[in-house]
C-alpha positions in Angstrom: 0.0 0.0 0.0 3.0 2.2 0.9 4.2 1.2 -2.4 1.4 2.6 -4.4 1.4 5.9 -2.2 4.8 6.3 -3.3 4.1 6.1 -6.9 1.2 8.3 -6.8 3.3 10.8 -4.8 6.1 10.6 -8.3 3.7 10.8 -10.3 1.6 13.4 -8.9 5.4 15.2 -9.0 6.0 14.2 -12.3 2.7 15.9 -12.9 3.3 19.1 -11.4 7.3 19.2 -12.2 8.7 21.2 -14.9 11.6 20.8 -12.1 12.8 17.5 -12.4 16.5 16.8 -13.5 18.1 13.9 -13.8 21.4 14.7 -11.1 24.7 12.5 -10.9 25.4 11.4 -7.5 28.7 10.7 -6.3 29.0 9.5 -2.5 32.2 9.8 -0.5 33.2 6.1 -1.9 33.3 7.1 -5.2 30.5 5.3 -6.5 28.4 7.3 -8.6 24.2 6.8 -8.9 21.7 8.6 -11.7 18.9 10.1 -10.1 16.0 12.0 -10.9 14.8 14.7 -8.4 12.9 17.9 -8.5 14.1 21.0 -7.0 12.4 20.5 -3.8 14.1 17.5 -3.1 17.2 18.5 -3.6 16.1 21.8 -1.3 14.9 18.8 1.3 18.3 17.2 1.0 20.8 20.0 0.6 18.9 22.3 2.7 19.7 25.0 -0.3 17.5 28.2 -1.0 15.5 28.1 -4.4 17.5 31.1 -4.9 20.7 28.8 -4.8 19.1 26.1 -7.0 18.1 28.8 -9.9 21.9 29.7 -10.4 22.6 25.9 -11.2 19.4 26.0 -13.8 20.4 25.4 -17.5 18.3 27.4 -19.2 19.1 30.3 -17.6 22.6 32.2 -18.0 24.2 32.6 -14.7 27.4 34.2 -14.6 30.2 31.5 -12.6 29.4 31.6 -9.0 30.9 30.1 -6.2 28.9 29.8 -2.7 28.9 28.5 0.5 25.9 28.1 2.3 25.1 26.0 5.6 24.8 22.1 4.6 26.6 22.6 0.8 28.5 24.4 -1.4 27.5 25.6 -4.7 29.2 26.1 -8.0 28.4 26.9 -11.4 32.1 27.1 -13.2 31.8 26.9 -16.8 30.8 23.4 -17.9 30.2 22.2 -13.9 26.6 23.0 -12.3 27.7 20.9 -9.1 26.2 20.8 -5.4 28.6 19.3 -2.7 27.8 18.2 0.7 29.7 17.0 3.3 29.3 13.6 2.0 28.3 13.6 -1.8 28.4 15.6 -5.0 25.6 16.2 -6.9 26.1 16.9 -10.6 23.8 18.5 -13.0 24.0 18.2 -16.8 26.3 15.2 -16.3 25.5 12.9 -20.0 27.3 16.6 -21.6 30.3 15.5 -23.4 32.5 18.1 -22.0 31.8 17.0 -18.3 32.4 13.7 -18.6 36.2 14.1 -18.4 35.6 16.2 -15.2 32.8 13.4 -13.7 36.2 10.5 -14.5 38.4 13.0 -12.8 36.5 13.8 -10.0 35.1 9.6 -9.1 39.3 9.1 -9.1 39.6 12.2 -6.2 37.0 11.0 -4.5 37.8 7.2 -4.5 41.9 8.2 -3.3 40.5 10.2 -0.9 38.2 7.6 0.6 40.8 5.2 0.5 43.3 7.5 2.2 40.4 8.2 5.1 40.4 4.5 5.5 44.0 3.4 6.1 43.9 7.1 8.3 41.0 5.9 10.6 42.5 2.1 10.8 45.7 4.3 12.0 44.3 6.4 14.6 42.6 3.2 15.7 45.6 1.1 16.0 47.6 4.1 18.3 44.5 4.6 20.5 45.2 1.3 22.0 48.4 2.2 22.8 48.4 6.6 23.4 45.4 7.4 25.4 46.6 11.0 25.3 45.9 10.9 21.3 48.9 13.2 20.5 48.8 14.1 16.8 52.0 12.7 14.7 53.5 16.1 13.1 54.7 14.3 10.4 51.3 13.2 9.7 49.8 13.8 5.6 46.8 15.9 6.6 43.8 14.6 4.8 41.3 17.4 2.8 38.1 17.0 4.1 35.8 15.6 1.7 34.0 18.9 0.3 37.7 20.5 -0.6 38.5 17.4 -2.5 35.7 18.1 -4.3 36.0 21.3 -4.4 39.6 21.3 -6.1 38.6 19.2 -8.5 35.9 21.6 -9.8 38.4 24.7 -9.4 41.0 22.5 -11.7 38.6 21.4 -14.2 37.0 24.7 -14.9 40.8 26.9 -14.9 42.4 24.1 -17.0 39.6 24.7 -19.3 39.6 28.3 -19.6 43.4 28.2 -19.8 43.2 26.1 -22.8 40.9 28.5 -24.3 43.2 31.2 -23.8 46.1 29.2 -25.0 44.1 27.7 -28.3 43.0 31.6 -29.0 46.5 32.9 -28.6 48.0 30.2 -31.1 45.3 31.1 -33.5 45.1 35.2 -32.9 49.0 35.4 -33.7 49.3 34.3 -37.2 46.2 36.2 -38.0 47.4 39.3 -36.6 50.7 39.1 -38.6 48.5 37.9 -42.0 46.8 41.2 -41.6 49.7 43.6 -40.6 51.2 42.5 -44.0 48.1 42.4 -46.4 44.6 44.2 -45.2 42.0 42.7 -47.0 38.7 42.1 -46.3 38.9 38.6 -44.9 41.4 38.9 -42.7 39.8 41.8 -40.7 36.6 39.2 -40.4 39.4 36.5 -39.0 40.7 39.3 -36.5 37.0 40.3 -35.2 36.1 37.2 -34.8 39.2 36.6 -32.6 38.6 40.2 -31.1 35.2 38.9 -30.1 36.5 35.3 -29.1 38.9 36.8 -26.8 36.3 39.8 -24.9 34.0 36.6 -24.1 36.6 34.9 -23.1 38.4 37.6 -20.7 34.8 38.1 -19.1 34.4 34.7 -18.1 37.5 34.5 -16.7 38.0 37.9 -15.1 34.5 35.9 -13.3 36.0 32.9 -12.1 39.0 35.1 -10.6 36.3 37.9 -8.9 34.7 34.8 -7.2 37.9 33.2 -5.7 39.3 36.7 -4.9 35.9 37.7 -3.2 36.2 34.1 -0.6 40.2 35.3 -0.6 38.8 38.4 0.9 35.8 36.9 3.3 37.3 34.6 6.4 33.9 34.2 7.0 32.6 33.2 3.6 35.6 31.0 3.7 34.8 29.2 7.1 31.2 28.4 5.5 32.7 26.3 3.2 33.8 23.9 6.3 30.9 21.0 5.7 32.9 18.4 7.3 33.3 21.0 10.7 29.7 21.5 10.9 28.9 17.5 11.2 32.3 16.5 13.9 30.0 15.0 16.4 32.7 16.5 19.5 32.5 20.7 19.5 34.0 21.8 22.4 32.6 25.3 23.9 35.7 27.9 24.7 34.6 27.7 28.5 35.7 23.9 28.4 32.0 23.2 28.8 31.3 19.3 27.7 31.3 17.8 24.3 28.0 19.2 22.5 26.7 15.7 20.2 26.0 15.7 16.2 22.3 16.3 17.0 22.6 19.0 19.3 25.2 20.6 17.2 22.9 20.1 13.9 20.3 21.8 16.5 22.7 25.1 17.0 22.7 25.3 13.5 19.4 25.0 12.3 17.8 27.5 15.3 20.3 30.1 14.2 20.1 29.6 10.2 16.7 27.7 9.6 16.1 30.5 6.3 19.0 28.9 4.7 19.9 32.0 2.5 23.1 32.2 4.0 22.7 34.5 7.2 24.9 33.7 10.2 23.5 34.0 13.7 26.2 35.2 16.6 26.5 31.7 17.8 27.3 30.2 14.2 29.4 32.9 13.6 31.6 32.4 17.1 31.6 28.7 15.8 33.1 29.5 12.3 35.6 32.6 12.8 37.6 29.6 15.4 38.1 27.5 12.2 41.3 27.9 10.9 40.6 28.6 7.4 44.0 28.3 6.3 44.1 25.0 4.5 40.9 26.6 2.6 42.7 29.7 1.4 46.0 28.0 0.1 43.7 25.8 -2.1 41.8 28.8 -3.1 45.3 30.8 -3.7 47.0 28.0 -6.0 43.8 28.4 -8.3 43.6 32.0 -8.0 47.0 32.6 -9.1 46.1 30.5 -12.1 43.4 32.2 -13.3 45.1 35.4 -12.8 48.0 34.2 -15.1 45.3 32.8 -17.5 43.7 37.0 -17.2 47.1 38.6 -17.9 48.0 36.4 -20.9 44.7 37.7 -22.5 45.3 41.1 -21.2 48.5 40.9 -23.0 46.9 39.2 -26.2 44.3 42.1 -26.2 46.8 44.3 -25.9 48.7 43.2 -29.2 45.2 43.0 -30.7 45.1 46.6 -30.0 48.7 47.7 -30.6 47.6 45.9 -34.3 45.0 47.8 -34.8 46.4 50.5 -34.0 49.2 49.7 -36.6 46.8 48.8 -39.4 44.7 52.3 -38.6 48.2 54.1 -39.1 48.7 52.3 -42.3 45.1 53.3 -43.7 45.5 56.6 -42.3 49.0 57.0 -44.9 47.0 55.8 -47.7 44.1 57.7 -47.1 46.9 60.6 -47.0 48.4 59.4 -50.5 45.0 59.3 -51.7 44.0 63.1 -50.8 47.3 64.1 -52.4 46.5 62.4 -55.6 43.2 64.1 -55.7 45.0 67.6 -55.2 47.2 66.8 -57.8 44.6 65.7 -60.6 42.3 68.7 -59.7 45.0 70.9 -59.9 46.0 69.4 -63.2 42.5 69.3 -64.8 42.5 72.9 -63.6 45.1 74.0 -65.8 44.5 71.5 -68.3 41.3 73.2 -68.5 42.8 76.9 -69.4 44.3 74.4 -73.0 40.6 73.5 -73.2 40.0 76.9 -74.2 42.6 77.3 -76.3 41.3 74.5 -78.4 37.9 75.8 -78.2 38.8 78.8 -80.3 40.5 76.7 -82.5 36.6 74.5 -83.3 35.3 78.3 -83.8 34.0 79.6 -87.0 35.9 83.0 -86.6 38.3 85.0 -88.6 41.7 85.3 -87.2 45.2 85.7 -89.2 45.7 82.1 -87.9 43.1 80.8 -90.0 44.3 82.7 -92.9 46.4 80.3 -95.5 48.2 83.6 -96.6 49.3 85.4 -93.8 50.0 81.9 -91.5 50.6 78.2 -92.1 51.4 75.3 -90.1 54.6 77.1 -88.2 52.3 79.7 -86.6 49.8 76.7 -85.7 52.3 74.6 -84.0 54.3 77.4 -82.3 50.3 78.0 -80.9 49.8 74.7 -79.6 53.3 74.1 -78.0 52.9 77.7 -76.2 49.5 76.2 -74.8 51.2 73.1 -73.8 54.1 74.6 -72.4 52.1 76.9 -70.4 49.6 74.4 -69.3 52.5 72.6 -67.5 53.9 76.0 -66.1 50.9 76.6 -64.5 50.8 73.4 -63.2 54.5 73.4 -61.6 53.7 76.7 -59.9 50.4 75.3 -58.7 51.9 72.2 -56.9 55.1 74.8 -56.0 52.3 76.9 -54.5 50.7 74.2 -52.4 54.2 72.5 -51.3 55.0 75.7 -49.7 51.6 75.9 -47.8 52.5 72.7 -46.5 49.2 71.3 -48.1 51.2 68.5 -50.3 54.3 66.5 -48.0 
């Protein structure tokens, strides 16, 4: 009977939700699980905001976003709309072909790292027995806790990609570049703005990812949210060396004092989180910031030879432009003068009487000693003309 409930409770959802997604689970063994869920489960489970959940929605363009909330940790970086908890990963959009390399990558993390937790407990087990004052070995390989693990492997995925994006679109903006500084044509100012606007889409989304990591850089606090694994230890010892508060009552604290969910931090919490040493946090968070940053000013200096290029090829049209208002100074200067022989030979096609025309008085000495006085002060006029406008500095 329960059974049946259940199934008309799914399918009454199914019904209703336009919500449902199919989500990629990966638990803290590695083992990964398809499952379909609508966006208040996964509020029920994550204890996430709707808010939250509409930044990881596909259909809607959220810019990369990193948060930390009070059960989970949200990203959307590029190709990876992820939720981790303290204990799983849930990944959204997970059959794209771009992710799967990230989903192998992260199962391999995940599966070391539980692994390396296990031979760590059976360690700590086995000196128990023998050092009841459970000294910590110094030499000790701290272990990540489970949502940094996770967390890295989304930071690495999602720089690495945007690097290679800035790396392909530097190999490919170079040779056009040079193609155009020595032959401007029509198509090889297409290539360049195309690679013009290749590389603004591409400096945006990564001047994103690098505001996100530098805002957590900045926040202790946002930083100490991100401590899942803290939240859950089952011992929290008070500062007055009060006695050991238990996972329930602890998961109690938390839920009085953020029950909204939307991120707000009561004074308790916030005494809780400021005594986490957030230093393992920020050198993660550093190593990939410094990345990203690198992967910034290699397009700042692309976009800055893209610029120097144009500026190059704007000089170049500028000089021809030049050449070409000279040229049309020179012809209109020449038909100018060429125009005072125009009239010359319009006397000539008149039906006048001038000695000229007279066979007795002049022949064909007169008539050429006419025409080369024209010509020769046709060109006169014209070397005074371009003289003239040398001197005004009009012609250089």
């Amino acid at each position: 009977m329960r059974s049946g409930e259940e199934r008309q409770t799914v399918t009454g959802i199914r019904k209703k939700g336009s919500g449902i997604r199919q989500w990629l689970l990966l638990d803290g063994k590695g083992e990964t699980e398809v499952v379909e869920a609508g966006k208040h489960a996964i509020m029920r489970r994550t204890g996430l905001p709707a808010r939250d959940l509409r930044i990881l929605d596909p259909l809607l363009s959220y810019p990369s976003t990193l948060l930390g909330r009070e059960r989970a940790i949200v990203i959307n970086l590029e190709h990876i709309k992820a939720i981790i908890t303290a204990q799983e990963v849930l990944l959204l959009n997970s059959r794209d072909p771009s992710v799967t390399p990230f989903v192998h990558e992260l199962q391999a993390r995940i599966l070391r790292h539980h692994q390396a937790s296990s031979s760590s407990s059976k360690n700590h087990d086995h000196h128990t027995n023998y050092e009841p004052d459970r000294d910590h070995d110094p030499d000790a390989i701290k272990i990540l806790p489970f949502e940094f693990v996770a967390l890295e492997a989304c930071l690495e995925s999602a720089c690495s990609v945007l690097e290679n994006e800035a790396k392909t679109l530097e190999q490919e903006a170079h040779p056009a570049l040079d193609k155009l500084t020595s032959k401007i044509s029509t198509l090889n100012l297409e290539r360049v703005r195309q690679i013009k606007s290749r590389l603004v889409a591409i400096t945006g989304r990564v001047q994103k990812v690098r505001d996100e990591l530098e805002h957590l850089l900045d926040d202790d606090d946002d930083m100490a949210e991100m401590y899942l694994t803290e939240k859950t230890v089952p011992e929290i010892s008070s500062e007055a060396g009060g006695p050991p508060v238990g996972f329930e009552d602890h998961h109690n604290v938390y839920n009085v004092l953020g029950r909204d969910n939307h991120g707000t931090r009561g004074s308790t919490y916030s005494a809780v989180t400021k005594q986490l040493d957030v230093e393992e946090l920020e050198m993660l968070l550093e190593a990939y910031f410094v990345q990203i940053d690198g992967t910034l000013n290699k397009l700042s200096t692309l976009r800055e030879y893209v610029d120097d290029t144009e500026d190059y090829i704007n000089i170049m049209l500028d000089d021809k432009q030049n050449h070409l208002l000279k040229m049309g100074v020179m012809l209109t200067t020449a038909t100018l003068v060429v125009s005072g022989f125009v009239v010359v030979a319009g006397v000539f096609g008149m039906n006048i009487h001038i000695e000229l025309f007279d066979p007795d008085k002049a022949g064909m000495t007169e008539f050429l000693w006419t025409v080369g006085g024209s010509t020769a002060g046709t060109i006169f006029l014209y070397v005074v003309a371009i003289a003239w406008c040398k001197h005004k500095r009009l012609l250089e």
